[in-house]
C-alpha positions as CSV (number, residue, x, y, z in Angstrom):
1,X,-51.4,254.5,-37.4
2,X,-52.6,251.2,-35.9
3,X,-55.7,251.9,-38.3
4,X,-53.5,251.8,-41.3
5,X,-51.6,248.4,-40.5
6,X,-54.9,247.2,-39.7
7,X,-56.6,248.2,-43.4
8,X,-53.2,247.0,-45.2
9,X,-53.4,243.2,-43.3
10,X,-57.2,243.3,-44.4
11,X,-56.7,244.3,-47.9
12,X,-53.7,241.2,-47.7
13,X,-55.9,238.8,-47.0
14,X,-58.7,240.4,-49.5
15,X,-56.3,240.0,-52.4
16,X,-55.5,236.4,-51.6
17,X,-59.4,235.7,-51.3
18,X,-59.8,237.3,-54.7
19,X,-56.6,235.2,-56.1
20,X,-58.0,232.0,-54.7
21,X,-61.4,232.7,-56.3
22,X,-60.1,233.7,-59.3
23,X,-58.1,230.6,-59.6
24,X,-60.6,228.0,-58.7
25,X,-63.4,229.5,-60.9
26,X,-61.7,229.1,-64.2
27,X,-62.7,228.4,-67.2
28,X,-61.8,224.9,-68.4
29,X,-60.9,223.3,-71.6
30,X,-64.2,222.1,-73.1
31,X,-65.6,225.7,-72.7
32,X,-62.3,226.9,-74.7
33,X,-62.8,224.1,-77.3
34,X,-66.5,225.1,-77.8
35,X,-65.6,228.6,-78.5
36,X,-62.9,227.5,-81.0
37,X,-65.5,224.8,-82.5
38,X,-68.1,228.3,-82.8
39,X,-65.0,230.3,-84.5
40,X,-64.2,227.8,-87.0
41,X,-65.9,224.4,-87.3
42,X,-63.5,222.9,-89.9
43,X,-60.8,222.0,-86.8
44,X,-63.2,219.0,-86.4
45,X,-62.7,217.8,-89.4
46,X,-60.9,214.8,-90.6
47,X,-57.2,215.9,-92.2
48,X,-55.2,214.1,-94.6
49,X,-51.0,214.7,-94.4
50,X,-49.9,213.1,-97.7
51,X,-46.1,212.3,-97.9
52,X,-43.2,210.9,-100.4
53,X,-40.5,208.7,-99.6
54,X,-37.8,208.0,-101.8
55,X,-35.8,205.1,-101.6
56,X,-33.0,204.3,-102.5
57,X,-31.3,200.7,-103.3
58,X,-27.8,199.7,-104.5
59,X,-28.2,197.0,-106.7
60,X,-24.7,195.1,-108.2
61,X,-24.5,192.6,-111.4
62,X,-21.7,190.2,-111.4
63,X,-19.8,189.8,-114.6
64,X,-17.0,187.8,-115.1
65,X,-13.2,189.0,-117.1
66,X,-10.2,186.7,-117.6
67,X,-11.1,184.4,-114.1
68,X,-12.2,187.1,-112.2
69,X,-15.5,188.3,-111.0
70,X,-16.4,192.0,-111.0
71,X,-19.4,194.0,-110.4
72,X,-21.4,196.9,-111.4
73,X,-23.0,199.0,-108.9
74,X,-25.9,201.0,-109.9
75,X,-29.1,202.7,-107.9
76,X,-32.6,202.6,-108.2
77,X,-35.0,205.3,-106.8
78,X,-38.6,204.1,-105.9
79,X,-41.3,206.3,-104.3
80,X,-43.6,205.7,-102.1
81,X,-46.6,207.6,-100.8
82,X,-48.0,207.6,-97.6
83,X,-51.3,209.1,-96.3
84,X,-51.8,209.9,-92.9
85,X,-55.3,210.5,-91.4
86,X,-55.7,212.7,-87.8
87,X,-58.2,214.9,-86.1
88,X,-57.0,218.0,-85.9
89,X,-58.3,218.8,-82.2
90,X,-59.5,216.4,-79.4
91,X,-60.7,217.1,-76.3
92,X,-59.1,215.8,-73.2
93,X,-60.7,213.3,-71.1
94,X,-61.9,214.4,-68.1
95,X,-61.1,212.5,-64.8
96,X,-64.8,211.1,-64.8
97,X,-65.1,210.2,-67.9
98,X,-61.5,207.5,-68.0
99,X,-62.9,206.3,-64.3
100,X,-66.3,205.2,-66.9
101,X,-64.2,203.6,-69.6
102,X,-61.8,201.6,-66.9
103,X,-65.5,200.3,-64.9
104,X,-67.3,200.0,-68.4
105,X,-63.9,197.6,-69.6
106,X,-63.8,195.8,-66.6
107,X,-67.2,195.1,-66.6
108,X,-66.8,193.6,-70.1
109,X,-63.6,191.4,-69.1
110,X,-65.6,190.4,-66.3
111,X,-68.1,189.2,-68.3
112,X,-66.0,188.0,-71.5
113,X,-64.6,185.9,-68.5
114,X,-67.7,184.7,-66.5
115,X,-68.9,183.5,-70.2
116,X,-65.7,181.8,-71.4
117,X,-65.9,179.8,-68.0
118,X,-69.6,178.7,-68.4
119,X,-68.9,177.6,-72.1
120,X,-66.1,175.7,-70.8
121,X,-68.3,174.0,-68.1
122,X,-71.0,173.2,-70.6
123,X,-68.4,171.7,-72.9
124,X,-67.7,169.3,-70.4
125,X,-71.0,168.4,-69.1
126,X,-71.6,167.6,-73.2
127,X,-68.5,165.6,-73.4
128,X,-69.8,163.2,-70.7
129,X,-73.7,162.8,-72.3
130,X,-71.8,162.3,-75.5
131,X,-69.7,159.5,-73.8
132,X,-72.5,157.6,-72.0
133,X,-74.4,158.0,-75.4
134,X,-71.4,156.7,-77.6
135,X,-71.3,153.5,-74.5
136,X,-75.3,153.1,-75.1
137,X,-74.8,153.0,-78.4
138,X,-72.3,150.7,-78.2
139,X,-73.8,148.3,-76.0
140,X,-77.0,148.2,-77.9
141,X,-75.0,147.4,-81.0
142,X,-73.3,144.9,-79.2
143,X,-76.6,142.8,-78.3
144,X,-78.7,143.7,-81.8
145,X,-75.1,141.7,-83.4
146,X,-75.8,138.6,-81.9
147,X,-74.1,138.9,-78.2
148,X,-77.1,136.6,-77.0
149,X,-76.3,134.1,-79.3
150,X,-72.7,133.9,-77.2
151,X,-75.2,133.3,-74.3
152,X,-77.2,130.7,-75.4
153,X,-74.6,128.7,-76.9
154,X,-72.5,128.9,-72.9
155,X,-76.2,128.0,-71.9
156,X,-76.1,124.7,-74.0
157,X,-72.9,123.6,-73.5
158,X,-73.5,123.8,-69.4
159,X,-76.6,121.6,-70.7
160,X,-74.3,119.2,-72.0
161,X,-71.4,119.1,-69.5
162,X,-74.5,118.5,-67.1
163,X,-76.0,115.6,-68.8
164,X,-72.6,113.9,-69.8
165,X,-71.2,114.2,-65.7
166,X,-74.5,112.4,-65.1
167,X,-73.2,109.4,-66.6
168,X,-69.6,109.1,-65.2
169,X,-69.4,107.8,-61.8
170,X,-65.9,109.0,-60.2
């Protein structure tokens, strides 16, 4: 009897073995999307849902009869088409594979980022050459317009403030 209980508790815990095997060696949803792809390959093609609106408008013309103004309601129909382009089937991302695309965009806003601030710092840096150079230039166009004639004629006049106090006695 105790042999029984025994082989029924064994064959328990065998079945939730197998279930727990079973479970975890699934098949998962790329291998089923293959298979479909091998069925029929036209799910991976590009569709096209095409669509008609109508719409419709109220449009009113005044008119005008003994001081009064009245209106006449009519409506318009237009059409419109719209075209709608979908894949038919995608396959779902897998946990990997959105962890790539979150480093890969990271890496690139990092980067966008790290170059925005060096273009900034190089702007500046040629703000200030361009400065000094504008100051160079002006200075040199300052002294090729005649700025040393402003010195010697200072020169001169001390000259002749010097020799005139030479001759008055205070």
């Amino acid at each position: 009897m105790t042999l029984i209980l025994m082989v029924k508790k064994l064959d328990v815990g065998m079945v939730r073995f197998l279930l727990l095997i079973i479970i975890l060696s699934s098949c998962s949803s790329s291998y089923h999307l293959k298979k479909a792809i091998k069925k029929d390959a036209t799910i991976l093609q590009e569709r096209t849902i095409t669509d008609t609106l109508r719409i419709e408008t109220i449009d009113s013309i005044p008119y005008t009869v003994n001081d009064t103004i009245r209106y006449t309601y009519f409506k318009r129909f237009t059409d419109t088409l719209i075209q709608t382009k979908y894949k038919y089937i995608q396959a779902p991302k897998t946990r990997q594979q959105t962890r790539l695309e979150h480093k890969r965009d990271v890496k690139y806003n990092n980067q966008k980022a790290r170059t925005e601030r060096l273009r900034i710092r190089m702007q500046k840096k040629i703000d200030i050459v361009a400065s000094k150079m504008s100051k160079r230039l002006a200075q040199t166009e300052l002294r090729s317009k005649g700025g040393w004639k402003l010195w010697v004629l200072l020169i001169l006049v001390g000259f002749i403030i010097g020799f005139i106090t030479r001759f008055i006695k205070i």
